[in-house]
Rosetta silent file (secondary structure, phi, psi, omega in degrees, C-alpha in Angstrom):
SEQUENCE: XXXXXXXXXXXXXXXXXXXXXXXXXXXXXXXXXXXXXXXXXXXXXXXXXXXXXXXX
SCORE:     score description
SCORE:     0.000 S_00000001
   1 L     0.000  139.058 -175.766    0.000    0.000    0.000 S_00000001
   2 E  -139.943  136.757 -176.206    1.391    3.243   -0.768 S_00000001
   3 E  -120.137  151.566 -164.687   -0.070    6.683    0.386 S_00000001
   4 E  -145.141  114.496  178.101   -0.148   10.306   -1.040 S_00000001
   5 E   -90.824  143.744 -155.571   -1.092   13.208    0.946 S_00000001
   6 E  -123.207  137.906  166.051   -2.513   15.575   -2.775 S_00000001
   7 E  -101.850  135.486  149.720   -2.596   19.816   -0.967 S_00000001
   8 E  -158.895  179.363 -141.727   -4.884   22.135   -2.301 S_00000001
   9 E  -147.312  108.853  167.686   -5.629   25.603   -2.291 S_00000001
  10 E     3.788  131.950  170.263   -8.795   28.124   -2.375 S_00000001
  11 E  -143.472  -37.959 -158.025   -9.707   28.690   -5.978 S_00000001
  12 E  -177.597  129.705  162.680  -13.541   29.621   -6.207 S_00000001
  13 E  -116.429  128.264  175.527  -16.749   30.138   -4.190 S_00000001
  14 L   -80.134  170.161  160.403  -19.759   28.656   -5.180 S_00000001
  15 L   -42.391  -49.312 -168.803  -23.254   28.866   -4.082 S_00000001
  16 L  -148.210   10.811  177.215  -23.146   25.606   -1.211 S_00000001
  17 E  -155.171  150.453 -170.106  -19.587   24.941   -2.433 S_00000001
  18 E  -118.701   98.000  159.445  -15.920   26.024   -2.403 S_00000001
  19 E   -60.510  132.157  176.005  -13.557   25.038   -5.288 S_00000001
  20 E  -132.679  148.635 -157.432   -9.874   24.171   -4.858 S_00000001
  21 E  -122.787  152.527 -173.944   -7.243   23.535   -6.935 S_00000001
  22 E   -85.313  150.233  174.918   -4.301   20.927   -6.478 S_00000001
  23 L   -96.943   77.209 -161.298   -0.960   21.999   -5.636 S_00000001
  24 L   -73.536  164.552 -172.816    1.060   19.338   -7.628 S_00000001
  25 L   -82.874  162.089  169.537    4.793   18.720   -6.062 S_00000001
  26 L    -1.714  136.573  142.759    7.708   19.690   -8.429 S_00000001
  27 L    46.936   19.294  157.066    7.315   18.652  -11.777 S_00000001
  28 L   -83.742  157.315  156.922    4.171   16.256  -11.491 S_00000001
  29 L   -93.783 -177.220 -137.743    1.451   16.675  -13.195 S_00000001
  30 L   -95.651  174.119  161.345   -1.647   17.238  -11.165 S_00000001
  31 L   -63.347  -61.594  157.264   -3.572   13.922   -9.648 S_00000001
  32 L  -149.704   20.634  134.266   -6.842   15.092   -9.597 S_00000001
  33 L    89.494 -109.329  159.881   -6.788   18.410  -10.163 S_00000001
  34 E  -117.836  152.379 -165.894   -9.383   20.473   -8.947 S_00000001
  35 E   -98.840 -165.256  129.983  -12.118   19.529   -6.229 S_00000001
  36 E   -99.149  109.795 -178.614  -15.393   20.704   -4.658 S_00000001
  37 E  -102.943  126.332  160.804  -15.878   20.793   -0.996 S_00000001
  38 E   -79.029  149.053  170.451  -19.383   21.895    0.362 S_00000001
  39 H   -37.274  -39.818  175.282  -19.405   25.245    2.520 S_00000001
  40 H  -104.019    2.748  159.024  -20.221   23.387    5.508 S_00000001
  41 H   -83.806  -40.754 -177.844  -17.673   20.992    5.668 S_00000001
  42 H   -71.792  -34.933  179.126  -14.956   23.353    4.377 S_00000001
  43 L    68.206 -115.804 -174.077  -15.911   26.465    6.460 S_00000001
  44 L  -136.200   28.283  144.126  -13.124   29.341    5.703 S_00000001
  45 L   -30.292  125.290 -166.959  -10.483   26.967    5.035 S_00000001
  46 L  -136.759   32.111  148.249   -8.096   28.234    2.375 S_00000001
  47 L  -169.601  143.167 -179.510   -6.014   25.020    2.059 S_00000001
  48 E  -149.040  140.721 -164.245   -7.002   21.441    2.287 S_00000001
  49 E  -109.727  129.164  164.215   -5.223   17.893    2.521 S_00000001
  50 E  -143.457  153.204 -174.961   -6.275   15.042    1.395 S_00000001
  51 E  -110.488  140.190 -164.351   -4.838   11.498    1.536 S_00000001
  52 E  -132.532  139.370  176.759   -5.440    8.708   -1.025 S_00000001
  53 E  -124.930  135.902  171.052   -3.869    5.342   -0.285 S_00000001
  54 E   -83.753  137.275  156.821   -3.476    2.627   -3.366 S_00000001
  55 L   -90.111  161.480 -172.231   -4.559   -1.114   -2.305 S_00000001
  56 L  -128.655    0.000    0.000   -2.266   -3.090   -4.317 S_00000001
């Protein structure tokens, strides 16, 4: 199993939702690029981590 914490960063507010865009490391391209978080999970967050683990 191998895990990847993906950062991303305030881009756009929506109606019930806050867009964010990924912050790929050096010279990657991005994973999955940009996300939607609703407003009442994200709150006034202006960066957010998320971790994706592969099963193998």
């Amino acid at each position: 199993m191998s895990k990847t914490i993906i950062t991303f960063e305030f881009e756009k507010q929506n109606k019930n939702s806050i867009r964010y865009k990924e912050m790929p490391k050096d010279g990657m391209p991005p994973i999955l690029g940009s996300i939607y978080i609703q407003k009442w999970f994200a709150g006034n967050s202006k960066t957010i981590e998320i971790t994706l683990e592969k099963k193998e």
